[in-house]
N, C-alpha and C positions, 0 to 999 in steps of 0.2 A: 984251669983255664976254661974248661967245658963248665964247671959249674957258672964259671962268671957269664959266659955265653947265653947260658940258659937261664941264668939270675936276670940279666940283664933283657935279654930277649921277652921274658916273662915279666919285666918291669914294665921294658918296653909297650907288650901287649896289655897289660894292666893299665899303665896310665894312657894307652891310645882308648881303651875300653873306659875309663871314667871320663875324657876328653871327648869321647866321641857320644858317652851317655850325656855328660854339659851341655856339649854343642847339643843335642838334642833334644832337653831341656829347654837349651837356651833359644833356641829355632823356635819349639813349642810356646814356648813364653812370648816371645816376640810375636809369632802367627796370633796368640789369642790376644796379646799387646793390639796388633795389625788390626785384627777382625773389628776389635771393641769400637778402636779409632776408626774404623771405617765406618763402623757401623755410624757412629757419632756423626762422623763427618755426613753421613749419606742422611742419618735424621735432623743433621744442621740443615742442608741442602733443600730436606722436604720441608722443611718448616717454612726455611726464606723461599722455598716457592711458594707455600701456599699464605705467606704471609707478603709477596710480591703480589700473587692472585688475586688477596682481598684486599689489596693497597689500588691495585686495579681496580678491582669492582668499584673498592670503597669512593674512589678518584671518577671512576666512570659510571657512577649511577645518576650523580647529578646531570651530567651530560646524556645520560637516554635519557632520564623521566624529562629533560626539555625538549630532545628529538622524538620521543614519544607522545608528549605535550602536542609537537609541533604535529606530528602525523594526524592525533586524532585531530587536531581543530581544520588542518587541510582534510580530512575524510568528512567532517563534517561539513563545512564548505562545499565541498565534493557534491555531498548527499545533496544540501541546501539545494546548490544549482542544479543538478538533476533534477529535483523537485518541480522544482520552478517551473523549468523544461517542459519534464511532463507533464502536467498541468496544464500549460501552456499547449503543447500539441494536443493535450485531451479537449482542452478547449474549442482547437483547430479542429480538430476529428469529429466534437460532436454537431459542432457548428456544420460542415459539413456534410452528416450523416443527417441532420434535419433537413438541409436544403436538398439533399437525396431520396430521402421522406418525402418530403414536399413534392418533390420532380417525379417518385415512383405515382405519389398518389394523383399528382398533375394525369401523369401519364398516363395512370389507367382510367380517371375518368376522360381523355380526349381520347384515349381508348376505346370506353363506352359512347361517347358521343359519334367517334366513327362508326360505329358499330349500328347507333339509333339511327346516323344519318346514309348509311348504308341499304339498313331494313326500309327506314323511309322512303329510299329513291327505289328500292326492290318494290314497295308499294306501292309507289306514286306509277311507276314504268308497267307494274302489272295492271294497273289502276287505269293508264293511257291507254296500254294495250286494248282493254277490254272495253274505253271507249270509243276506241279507234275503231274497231268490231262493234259495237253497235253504231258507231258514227255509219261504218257503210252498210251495216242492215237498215241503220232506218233512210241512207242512200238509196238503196237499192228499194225500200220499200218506197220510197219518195218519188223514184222512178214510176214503178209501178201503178203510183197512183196517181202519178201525169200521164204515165198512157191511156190509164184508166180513164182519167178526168177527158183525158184528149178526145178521145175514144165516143166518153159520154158526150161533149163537148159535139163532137161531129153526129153523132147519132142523134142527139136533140135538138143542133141546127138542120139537118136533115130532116127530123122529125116537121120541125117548127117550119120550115120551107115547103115543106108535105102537107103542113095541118094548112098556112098561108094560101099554098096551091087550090086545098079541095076549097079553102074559105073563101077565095077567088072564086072560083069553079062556083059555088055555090051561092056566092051572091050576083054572080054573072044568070046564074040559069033561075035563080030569083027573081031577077028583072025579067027576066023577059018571062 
């Protein structure tokens, strides 16, 4: 009975040992089964994305080169009226910048004008001045030679009343 125990026992362990080498076999089989299929599955996956990705592009290229179309013709546009714009203010600005021209150079010649009519009137005032000053020197000299004249004036009626006098005097004591 002990040999069947250990007969049996050792069957036992024998066929759990080739069951349990199957099973792991069969586990490994399966796992590299698994792997392949996944791997499959997961290169299925990456293709229908990138074949989703260029169905996209492919689908969505027409639609930018027209939204791109459309950008640059509004950028240009864009630029067009800036253009225009500035142009338009350079226009304004130079316009401007001559009539500023024009007003600096106004300005400096009634600048200079002030300036000559300024000198002139320092002229003309030093000019009055100076004949202001001879006007009363030759006053004064004007004076002088009416007192003078006054002077001679009484001194040669005097005279002449003198000379009258002896002339009388003299034709009186002539007579007689």
């Amino acid at each position: 009975r002990a040999c069947v125990t250990v007969t049996a026992a050792f069957r036992a362990w024998s066929a759990r040992r080739s069951f349990v080498a199957c099973r792991a076999g069969v586990v490994l089989f399966q796992q590299g089964f698994r792997k392949r299929a996944a791997a499959r599955t997961e290169a299925r996956r990456i293709r229908l994305s990138a074949l989703q990705t260029l169905q996209r592009w492919a689908r969505g290229a027409p639609v930018r080169r027209k939204f791109q179309q459309v950008r640059r013709r509004c950028t240009i546009v864009q630029c067009l009226h800036r253009r225009r714009v500035a142009r338009r203010d350079f226009r304004v600005r130079r316009r401007e910048f001559r009539e500023v021209k024009n007003l600096v150079g106004e300005q400096q010649r009634l600048r200079e004008l002030v300036q000559q009519m300024q000198e002139d009137i320092s002229r003309k005032a030093h000019i009055s001045e100076e004949a202001f000053n001879t006007i009363g020197l030759r006053v004064a000299q004007l004076e002088e030679e009416k007192d003078t004249l006054v002077q001679i004036c009484e001194h040669a009626t005097n005279e002449a009343d003198r000379l009258r006098a002896c002339v009388s005097e003299l034709t009186k004591g002539g007579e007689q």
